[in-house]
C-alpha positions as CSV (number, residue, x, y, z in Angstrom):
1,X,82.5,21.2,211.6
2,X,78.8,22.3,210.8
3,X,79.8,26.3,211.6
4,X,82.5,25.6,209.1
5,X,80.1,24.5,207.0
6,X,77.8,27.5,206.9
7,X,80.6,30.1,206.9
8,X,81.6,27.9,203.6
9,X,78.4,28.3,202.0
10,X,77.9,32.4,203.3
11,X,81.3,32.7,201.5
12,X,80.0,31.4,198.2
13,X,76.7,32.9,198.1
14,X,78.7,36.5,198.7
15,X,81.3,35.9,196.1
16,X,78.6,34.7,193.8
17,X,76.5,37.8,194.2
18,X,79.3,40.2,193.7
19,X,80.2,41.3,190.3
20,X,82.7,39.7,187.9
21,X,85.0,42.9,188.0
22,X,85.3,45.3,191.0
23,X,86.2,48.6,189.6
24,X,89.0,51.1,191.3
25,X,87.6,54.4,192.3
26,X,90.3,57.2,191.6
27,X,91.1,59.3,194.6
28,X,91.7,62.5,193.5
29,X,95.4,63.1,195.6
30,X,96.1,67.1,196.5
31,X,99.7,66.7,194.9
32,X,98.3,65.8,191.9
33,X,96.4,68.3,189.3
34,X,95.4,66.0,186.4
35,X,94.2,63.0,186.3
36,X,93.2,60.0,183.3
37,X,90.2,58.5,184.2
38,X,91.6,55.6,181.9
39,X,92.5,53.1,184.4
40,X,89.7,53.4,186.7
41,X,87.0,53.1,183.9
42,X,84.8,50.2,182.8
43,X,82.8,50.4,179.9
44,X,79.9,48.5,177.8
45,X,79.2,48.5,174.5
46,X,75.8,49.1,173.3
47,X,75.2,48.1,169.7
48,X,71.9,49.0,169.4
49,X,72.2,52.6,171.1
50,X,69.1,52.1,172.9
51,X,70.1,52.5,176.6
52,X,68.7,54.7,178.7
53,X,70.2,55.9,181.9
54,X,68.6,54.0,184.2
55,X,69.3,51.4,182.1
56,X,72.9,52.1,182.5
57,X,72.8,52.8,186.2
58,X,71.4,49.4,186.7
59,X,74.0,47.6,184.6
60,X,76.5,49.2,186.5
61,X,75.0,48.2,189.8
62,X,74.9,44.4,187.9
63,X,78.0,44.2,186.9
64,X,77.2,44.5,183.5
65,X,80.6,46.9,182.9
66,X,84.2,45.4,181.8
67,X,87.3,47.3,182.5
68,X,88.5,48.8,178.9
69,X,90.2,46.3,176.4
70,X,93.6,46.4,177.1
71,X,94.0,49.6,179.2
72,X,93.2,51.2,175.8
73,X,90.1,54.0,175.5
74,X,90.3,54.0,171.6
75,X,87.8,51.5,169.8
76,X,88.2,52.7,166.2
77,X,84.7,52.7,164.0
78,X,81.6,51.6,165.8
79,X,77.5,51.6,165.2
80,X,75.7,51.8,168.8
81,X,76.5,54.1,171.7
82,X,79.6,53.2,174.5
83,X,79.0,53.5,178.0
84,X,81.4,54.3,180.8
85,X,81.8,54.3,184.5
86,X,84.7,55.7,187.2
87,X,84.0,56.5,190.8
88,X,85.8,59.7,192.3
89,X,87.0,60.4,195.5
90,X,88.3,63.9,195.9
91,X,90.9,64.0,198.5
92,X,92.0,67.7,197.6
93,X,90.3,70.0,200.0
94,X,91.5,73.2,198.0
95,X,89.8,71.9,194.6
96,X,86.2,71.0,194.7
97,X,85.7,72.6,191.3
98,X,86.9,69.9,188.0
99,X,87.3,70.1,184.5
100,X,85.8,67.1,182.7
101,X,87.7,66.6,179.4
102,X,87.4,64.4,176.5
103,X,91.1,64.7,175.0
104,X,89.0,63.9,171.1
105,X,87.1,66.7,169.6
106,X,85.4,65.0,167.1
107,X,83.2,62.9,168.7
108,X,79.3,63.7,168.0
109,X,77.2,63.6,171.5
110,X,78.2,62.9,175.1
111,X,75.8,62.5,177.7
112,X,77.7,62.9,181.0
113,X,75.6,62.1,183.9
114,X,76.9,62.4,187.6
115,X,75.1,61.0,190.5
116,X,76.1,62.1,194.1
117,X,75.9,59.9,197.8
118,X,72.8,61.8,198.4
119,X,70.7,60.7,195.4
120,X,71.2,63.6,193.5
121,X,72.1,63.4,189.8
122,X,73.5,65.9,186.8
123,X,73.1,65.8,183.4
124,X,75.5,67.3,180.8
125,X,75.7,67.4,177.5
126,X,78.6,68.1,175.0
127,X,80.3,67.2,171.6
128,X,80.2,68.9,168.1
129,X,76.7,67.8,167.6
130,X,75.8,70.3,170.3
131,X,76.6,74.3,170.1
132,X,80.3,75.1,170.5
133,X,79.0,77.5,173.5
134,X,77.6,75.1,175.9
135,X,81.2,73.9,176.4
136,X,82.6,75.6,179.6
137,X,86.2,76.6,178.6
138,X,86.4,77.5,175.3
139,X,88.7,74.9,173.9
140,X,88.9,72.6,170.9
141,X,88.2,69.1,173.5
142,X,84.6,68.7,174.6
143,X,84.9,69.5,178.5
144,X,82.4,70.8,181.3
145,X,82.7,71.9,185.0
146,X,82.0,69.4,187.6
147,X,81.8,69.8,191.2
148,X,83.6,66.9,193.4
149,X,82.9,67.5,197.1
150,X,85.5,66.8,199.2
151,X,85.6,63.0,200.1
152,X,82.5,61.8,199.1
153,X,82.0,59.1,196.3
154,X,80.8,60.6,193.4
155,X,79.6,58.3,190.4
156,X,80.6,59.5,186.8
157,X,78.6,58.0,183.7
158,X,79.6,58.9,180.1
159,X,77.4,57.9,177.2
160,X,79.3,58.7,173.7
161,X,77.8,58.1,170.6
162,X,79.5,59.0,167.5
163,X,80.0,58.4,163.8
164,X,83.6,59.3,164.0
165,X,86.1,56.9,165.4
166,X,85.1,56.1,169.0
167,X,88.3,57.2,171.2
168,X,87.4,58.4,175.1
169,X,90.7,59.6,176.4
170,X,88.8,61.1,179.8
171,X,90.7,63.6,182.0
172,X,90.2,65.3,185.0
173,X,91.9,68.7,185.4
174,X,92.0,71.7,188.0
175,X,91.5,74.7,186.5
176,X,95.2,75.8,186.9
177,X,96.8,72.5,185.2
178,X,94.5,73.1,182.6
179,X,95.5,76.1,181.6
180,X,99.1,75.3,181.3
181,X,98.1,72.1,179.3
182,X,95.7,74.1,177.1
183,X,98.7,76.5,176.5
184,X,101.4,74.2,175.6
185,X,99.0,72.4,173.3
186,X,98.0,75.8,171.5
187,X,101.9,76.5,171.6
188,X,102.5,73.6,169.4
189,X,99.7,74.2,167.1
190,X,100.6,77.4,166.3
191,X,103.8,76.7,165.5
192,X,102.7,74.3,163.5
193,X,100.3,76.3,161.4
194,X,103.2,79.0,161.8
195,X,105.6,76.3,159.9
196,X,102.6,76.1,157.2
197,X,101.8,80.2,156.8
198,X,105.7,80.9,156.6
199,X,106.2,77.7,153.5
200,X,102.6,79.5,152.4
201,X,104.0,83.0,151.8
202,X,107.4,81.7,150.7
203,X,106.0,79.6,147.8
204,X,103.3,81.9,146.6
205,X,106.3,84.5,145.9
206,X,107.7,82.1,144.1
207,X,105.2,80.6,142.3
208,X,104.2,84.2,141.3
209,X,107.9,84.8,140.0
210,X,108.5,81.4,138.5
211,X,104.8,81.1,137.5
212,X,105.9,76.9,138.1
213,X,102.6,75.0,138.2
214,X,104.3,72.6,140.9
215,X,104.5,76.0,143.3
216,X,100.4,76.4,142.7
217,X,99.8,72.7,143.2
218,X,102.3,73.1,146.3
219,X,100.0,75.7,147.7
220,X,96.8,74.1,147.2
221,X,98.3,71.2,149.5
222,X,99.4,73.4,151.8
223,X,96.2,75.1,152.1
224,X,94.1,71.8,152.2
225,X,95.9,70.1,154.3
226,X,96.1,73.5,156.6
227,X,92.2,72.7,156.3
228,X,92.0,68.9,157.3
229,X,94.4,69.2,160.8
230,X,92.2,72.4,161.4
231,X,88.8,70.0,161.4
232,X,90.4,67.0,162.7
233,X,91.7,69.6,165.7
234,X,88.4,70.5,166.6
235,X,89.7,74.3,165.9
236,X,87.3,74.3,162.3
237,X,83.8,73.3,165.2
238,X,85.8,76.2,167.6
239,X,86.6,79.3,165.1
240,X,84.5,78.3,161.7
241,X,81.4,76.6,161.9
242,X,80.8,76.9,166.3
243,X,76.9,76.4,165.4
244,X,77.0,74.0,162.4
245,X,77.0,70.2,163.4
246,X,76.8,69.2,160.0
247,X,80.1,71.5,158.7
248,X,82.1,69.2,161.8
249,X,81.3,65.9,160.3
250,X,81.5,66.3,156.6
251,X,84.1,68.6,156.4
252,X,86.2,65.8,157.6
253,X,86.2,63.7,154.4
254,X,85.8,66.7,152.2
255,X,88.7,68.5,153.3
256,X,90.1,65.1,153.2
257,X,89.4,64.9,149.8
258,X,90.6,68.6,148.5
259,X,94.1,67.2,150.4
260,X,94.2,64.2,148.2
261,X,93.6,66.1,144.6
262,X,95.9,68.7,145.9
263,X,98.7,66.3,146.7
264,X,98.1,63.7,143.7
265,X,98.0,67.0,140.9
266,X,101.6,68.1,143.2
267,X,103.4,64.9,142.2
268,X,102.0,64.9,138.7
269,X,103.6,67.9,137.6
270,X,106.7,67.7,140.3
271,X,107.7,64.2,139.0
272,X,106.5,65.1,135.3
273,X,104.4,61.9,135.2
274,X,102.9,63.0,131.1
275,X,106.2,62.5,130.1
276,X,108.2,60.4,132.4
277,X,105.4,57.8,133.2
278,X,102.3,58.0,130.7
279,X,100.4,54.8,132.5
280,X,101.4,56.1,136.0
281,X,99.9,59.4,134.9
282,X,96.5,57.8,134.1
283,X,96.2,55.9,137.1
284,X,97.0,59.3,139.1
285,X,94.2,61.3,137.1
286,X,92.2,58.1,138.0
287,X,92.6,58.5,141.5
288,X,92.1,62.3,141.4
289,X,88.8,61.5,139.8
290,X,88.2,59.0,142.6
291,X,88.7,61.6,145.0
292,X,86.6,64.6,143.3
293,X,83.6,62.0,142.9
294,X,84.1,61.2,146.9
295,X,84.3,64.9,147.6
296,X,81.2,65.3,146.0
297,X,79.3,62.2,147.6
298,X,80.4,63.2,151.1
299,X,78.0,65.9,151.2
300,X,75.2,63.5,150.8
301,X,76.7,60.1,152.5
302,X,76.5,59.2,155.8
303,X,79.6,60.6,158.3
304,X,79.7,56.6,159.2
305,X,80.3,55.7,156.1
306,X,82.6,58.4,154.2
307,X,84.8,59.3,156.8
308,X,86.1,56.2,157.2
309,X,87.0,55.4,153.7
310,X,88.8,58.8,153.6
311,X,90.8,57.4,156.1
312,X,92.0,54.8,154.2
313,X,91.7,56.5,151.0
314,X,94.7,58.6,152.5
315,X,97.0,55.6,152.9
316,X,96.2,54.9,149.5
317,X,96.7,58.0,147.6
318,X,99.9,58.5,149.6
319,X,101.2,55.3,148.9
320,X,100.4,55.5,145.2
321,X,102.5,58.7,145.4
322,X,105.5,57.1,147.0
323,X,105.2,54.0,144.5
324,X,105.3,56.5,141.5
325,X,107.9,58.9,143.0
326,X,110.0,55.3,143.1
327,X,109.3,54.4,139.9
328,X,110.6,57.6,138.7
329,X,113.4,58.0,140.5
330,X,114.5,54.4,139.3
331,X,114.6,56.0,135.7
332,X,117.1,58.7,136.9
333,X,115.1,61.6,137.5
334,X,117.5,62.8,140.1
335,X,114.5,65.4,142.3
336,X,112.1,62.4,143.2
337,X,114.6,61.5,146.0
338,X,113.9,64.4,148.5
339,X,110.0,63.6,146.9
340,X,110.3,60.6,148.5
341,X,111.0,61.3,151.9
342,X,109.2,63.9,152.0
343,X,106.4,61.3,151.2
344,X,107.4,59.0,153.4
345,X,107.6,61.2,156.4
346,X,104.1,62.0,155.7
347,X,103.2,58.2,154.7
348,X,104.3,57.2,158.4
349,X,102.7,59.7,160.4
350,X,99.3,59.2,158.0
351,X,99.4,55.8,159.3
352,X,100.0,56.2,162.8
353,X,97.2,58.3,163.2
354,X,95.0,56.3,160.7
355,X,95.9,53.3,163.1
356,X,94.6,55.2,165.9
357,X,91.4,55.9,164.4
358,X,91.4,52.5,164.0
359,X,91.9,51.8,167.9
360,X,94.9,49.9,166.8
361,X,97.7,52.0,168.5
362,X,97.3,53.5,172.1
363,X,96.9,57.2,172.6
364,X,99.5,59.4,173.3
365,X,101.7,62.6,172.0
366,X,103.4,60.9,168.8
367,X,99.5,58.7,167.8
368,X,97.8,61.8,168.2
369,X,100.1,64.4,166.6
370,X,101.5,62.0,164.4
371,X,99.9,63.5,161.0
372,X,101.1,67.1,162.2
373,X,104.7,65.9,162.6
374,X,104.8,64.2,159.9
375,X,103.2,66.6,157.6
376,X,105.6,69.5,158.8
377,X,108.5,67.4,158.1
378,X,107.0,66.6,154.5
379,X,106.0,70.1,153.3
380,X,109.5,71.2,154.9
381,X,111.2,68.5,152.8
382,X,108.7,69.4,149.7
383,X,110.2,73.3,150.0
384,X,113.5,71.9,149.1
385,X,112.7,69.9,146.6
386,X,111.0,72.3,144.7
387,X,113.9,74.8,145.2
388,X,116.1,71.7,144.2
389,X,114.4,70.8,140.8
390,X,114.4,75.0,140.4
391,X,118.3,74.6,140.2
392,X,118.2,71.5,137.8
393,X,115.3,72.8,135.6
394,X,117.8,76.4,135.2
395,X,120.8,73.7,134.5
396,X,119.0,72.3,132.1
397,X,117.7,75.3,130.3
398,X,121.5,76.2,130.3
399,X,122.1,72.7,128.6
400,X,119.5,73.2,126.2
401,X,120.3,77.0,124.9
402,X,123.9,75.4,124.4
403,X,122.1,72.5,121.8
404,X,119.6,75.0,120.1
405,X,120.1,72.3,117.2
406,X,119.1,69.4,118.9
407,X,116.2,71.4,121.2
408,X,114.6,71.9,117.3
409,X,115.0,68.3,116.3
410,X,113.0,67.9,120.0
411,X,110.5,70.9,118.7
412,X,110.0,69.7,115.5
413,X,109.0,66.0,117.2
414,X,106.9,67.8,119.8
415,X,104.6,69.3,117.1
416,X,104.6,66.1,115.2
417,X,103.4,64.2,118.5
418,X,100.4,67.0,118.9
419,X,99.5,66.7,115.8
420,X,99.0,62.8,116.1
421,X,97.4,63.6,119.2
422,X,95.0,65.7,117.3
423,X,94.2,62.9,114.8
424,X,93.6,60.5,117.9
425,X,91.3,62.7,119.1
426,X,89.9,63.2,116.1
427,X,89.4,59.8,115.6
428,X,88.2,59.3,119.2
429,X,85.4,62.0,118.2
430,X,84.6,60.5,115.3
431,X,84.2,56.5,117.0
432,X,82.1,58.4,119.6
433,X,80.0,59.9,117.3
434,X,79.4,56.1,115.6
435,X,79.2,54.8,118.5
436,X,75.9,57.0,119.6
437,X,74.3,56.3,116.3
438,X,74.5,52.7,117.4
439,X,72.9,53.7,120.7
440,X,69.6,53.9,122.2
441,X,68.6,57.4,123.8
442,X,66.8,56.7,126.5
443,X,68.8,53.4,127.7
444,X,71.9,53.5,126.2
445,X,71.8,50.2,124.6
446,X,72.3,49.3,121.2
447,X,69.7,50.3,118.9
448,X,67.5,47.7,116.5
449,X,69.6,48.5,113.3
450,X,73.2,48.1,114.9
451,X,71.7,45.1,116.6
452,X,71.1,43.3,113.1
453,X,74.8,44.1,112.2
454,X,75.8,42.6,115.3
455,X,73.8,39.6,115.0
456,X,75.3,38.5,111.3
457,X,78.8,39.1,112.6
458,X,78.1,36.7,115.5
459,X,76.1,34.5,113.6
460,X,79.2,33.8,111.2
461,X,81.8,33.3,113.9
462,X,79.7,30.7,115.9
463,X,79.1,28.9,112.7
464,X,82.8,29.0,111.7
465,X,83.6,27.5,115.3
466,X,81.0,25.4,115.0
467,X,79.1,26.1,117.9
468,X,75.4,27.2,119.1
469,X,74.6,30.7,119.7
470,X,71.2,31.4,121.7
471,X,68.5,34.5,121.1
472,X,66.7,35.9,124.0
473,X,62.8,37.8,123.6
474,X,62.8,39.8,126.4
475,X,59.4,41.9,127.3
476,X,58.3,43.6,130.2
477,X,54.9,42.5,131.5
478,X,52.1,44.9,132.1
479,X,54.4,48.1,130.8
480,X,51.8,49.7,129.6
481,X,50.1,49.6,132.9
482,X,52.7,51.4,134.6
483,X,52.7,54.3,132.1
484,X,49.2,54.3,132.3
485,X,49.3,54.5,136.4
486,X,52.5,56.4,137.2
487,X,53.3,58.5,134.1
488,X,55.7,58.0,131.3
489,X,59.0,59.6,133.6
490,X,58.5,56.9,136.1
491,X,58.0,54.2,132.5
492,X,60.9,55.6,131.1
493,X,63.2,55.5,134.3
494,X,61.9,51.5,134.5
495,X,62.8,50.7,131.1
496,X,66.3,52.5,132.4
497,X,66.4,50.4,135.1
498,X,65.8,47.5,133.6
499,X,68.3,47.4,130.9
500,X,71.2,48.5,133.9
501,X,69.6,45.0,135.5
502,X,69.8,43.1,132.5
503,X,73.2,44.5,131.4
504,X,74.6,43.8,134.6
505,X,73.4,40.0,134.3
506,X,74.6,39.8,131.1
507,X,78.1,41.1,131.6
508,X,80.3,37.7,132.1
509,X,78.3,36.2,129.0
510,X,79.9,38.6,125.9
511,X,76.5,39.3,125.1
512,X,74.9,41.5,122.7
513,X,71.9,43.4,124.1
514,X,69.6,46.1,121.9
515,X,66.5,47.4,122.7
516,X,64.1,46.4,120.4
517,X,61.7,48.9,120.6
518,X,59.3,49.7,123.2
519,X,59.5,47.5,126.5
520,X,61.1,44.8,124.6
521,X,65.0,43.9,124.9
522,X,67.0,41.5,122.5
523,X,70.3,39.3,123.7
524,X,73.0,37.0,121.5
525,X,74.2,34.6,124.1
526,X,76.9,33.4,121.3
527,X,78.2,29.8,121.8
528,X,75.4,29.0,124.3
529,X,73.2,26.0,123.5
530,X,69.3,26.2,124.6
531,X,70.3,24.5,128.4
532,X,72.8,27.5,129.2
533,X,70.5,30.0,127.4
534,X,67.6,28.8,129.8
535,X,70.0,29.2,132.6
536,X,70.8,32.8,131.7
537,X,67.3,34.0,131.1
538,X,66.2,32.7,134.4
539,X,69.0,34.7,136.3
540,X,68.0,37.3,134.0
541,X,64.1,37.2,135.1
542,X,64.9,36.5,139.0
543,X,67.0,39.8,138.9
544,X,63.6,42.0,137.9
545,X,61.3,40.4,140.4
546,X,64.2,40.6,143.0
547,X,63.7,44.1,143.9
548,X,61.3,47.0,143.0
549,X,62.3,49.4,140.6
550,X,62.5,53.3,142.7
551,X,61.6,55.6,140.3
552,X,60.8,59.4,140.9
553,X,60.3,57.8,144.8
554,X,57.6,55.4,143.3
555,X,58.5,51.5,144.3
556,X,57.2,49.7,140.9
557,X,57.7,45.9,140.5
558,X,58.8,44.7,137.6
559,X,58.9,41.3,135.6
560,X,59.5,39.9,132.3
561,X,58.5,37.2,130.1
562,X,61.7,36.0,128.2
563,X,61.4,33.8,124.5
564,X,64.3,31.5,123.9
565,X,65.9,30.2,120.8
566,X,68.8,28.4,119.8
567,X,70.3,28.4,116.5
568,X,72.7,25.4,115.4
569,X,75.8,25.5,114.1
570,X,74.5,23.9,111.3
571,X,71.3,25.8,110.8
572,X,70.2,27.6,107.8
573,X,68.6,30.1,110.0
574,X,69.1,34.1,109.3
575,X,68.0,36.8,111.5
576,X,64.5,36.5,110.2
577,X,64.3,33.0,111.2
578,X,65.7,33.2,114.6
579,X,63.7,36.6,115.5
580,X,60.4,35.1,114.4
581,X,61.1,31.9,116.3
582,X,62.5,33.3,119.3
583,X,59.5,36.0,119.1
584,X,56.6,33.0,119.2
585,X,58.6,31.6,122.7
586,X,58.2,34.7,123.9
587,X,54.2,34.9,123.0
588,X,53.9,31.2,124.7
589,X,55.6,32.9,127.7
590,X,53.0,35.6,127.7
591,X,50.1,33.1,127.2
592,X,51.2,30.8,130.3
593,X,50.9,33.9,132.9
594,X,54.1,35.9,132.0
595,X,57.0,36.0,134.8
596,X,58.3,33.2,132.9
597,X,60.9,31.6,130.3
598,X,59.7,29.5,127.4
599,X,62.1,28.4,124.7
600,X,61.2,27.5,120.9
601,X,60.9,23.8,121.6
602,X,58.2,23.8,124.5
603,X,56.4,26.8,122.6
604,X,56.2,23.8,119.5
């Protein structure tokens, strides 16, 4: 009973000191020529990125590793660095020689480390944050020769790190099996981008002939798009930029970008959205200038950051497309139908491979080459429908040499519609032009004259309602200093910055603000008594002293003393009145330290 006993307790202490998962080496068969190293891999996230090796090594040996989420090796956006571990066994006497590859080319670092039953250890470096040279098959995949001697454990660590969308499809190739997969894949891109050069060609001919802006937008997609799979393929890091680290991440949501405009400016012109859906049409221009803004700020952002709003921002502008091309298909424009599944074939595979980005959807032939697939069946689809609305545009040509009558009714109306146009415009010009006299030239806010307009009109509708209407003094404490000290660029980029502050406090209220002149600022809070008028200069002065103004890379803190002053419904009061009284709350402000509100009451 007592031997039982301390086998019982042996048996604990060893399951307690063994690790919570026991990992699977993979035993590299000889029938066998390619292997994933999914199922045999466990993994640890590190958030903060600051593992080292040995630090890794050690949490291995801890049990610190879990086997991968699901069987999946795709983790969509993370911060941090991932770690992973396999043990290999190489049963095949005839292949001691391996290629390592990461079936992902856009991740931005690997650090592959291998550590051998005799202590030894190799280091290897790869991804498109390292020169497209040190890889050691030329190949869009990250991948590097490793030697497996025959029957002997051999320890495989892989650090990734990466702004792009963390996926880690590891496999294990000889060279012979790679070759054959390399060529298939290549196969099938170059048909793909075959499919694309041969719609190319075809279209520009006609777009030269027809001269059809829907053939140039059609191009431009084709071309743009041509651009994005190129990059996302790993062939732009492999043919274009092999040295540039920086032209593989941000050319990722630029090309991204030039794909969108391309595509939205396509269904404008193709679905005739000026015409056939004026507010449709502003929304598209919207999201074109959404895209061209983007473009822009992707050279600057962070790859974290922009590439995966352009993923989304795909779905979106793709979606927006189908949602117009239904709307105008529902008023009989007969073309939008092939439009639409065109769209739709390329809205599906869009989101499969968005989802996989995402780590939502496993890895494998129709995730990974979903956007190709359904891309080639879109532009295919687009080719028709272009050659379709061709035919109906020469029917209806027909149709209208046959009415020459009614087409100069319709002519006759066009010109009158330009010519309104021209007097909106003209009228737009000429409110614009008002509307900067009003206006402040170094803030943009109203200017003292407009202000005194503005303060009568709001005077006389809070007096007809019967309700309160509140005056802020506003004035920036120790301006002068900071001209003085910093120069007037940095004073006039404050003052800048703090009317944006001020506005942007202001904005649920139906304010009126002006600059007053100088560092001072004037607001009509109308139907606010002197309680909510407190309220609203306090948020007001908390949102100076919150943060420091950065202007011309100079952190200046800013504050405000603020005069408050109510006027009654019933008051006599003009503008006079209520400046001069609101003007000596703002002097008691100033007198009891600044950084403060005082109102016309307490400065009694």
């Amino acid at each position: 009973m007592r031997l039982a006993s301390r086998w019982m307790l042996a048996l604990l202490m060893l399951a307690a000191a063994l690790p919570a998962f026991a990992q699977t080496p993979l035993e590299l068969a000889p029938s066998a020529a390619r292997f994933a190293l999914s199922p045999y891999i466990s993994y640890r996230h590190d958030t903060t990125g600051s593992d080292r090796p040995e630090d890794a090594w050690r949490r291995v040996a801890d049990g610190g590793f879990d086997p991968l989420p699901g069987g999946k090796d795709a983790f969509g956006f993370h911060g941090g660095a991932f770690w992973f571990h396999a043990t290999i066994v190489n049963r095949n006497p005839g292949e001691q020689r391996w290629l390592l590859v990461q079936e992902y080319p856009l991740s931005d670092r690997l650090d592959i480390h291998l550590r051998y039953p005799d202590g030894r250890q190799v280091h290897h470096v790869g991804g498109d944050h390292v020169p497209f040279s040190a890889r050691s098959v030329r190949y869009r995949h990250p991948n590097l020769m490793v030697d497996l001697p025959v029957g002997q454990p051999v320890e495989l660590l892989v650090r990734v790190q990466s702004e792009s969308s963390m996926q880690v499809p590891l496999h294990l190739y000889t060279q012979a099996a790679f070759t054959e997969v390399s060529r298939d894949a290549q196969l099938a891109i170059g048909l793909y981008y075959g499919i694309l050069i041969a719609l190319f060609f075809y279209n520009l001919v006609l777009w030269i002939s027809l001269r059809d802006g829907s053939y140039f937008w059609y191009l431009c997609h084709i071309t743009a798009f041509g651009l994005v799979l190129f990059t996302l393929n790993g062939l732009g890091f492999e043919y274009l930029w092999p040295a540039s680290p920086w032209m593989a991440d941000h050319m990722v949501p630029i090309s991204i970008c030039l794909a969108l405009i391309a595509m939205l400016q396509f269904a404008r012109t193709f679905l005739e959205l000026p015409q056939r859906a004026p507010r449709l049409n502003v929304g598209t221009i919207g999201l074109i200038g959404f895209f061209v803004v983007f473009g822009v700020a992707s050279v600057w952002m962070p790859y974290r950051l922009s590439t995966p709003i352009a993923s989304r921002a795909v779905l979106v502008g793709v979606a927006w497309i189908v949602l117009t091309t239904l709307h105008v298909l529902r008023r009989g424009y007969t073309p939008a139908r092939l439009l639409l599944l065109a769209w739709s074939m390329f809205l599906l595979g869009t989101a499969v491979f968005t989802l996989l980005a995402f780590g939502a959807l496993p890895k494998n032939f129709a995730t990974e080459y979903g956007v190709q697939i359904g891309s080639a069946l879109e532009m295919l689809l687009l080719s028709v429908a272009l050659g379709y609305r061709y035919a109906q545009l020469r029917q209806e040509n027909q149709r209208i040499t046959d009415e020459a009558n009614r087409q100069l009714e319709r002519n006759v109306a066009r010109r009158t519609q330009e010519l309104q146009q021209a007097l909106v415009q003209l009228k737009d010009a000429h409110e614009k032009l008002t509307d900067s006299s009003r206006r402040d030239a170094l803030t943009g806010l109203f200017n003292r004259s407009y202000f005194h307009e503005g303060f009568d009109r709001m005077l006389e509708q809070c007096r007809e309602a019967r309700r309160p209407l509140s005056l802020l003094m506003v004035d920036l404490d120790h301006f002068k200093s900071i001209n003085d000290r910093h120069g007037h660029l940095v004073g006039d980029e404050c003052l800048r910055w703090a009317a944006r502050r001020i506005g942007r406090v202001l904005r649920p209220h139906d304010a009126l603000l002006a600059r007053f002149g100088g560092e001072e600022f004037v607001v009509v809070l109308p139907s606010q008594d002197l309680r909510g008028a407190v309220a609203v200069a306090e948020e007001l002065r908390r949102s100076l002293v919150d943060e420091p103004c950065d202007a011309q890379g100079v952190q200046v803190r800013m504050s405000a003393s603020i005069g408050v002053h109510t006027v009654a419904p019933d008051a006599l009061d003009d503008i006079d009145d209520a400046l001069e009284t609101a003007d000596k709350a703002l002097y008691a402000a100033k007198a009891n330290g600044r950084d403060c509100v005082r109102t016309s009451i307490s400065a009694a």
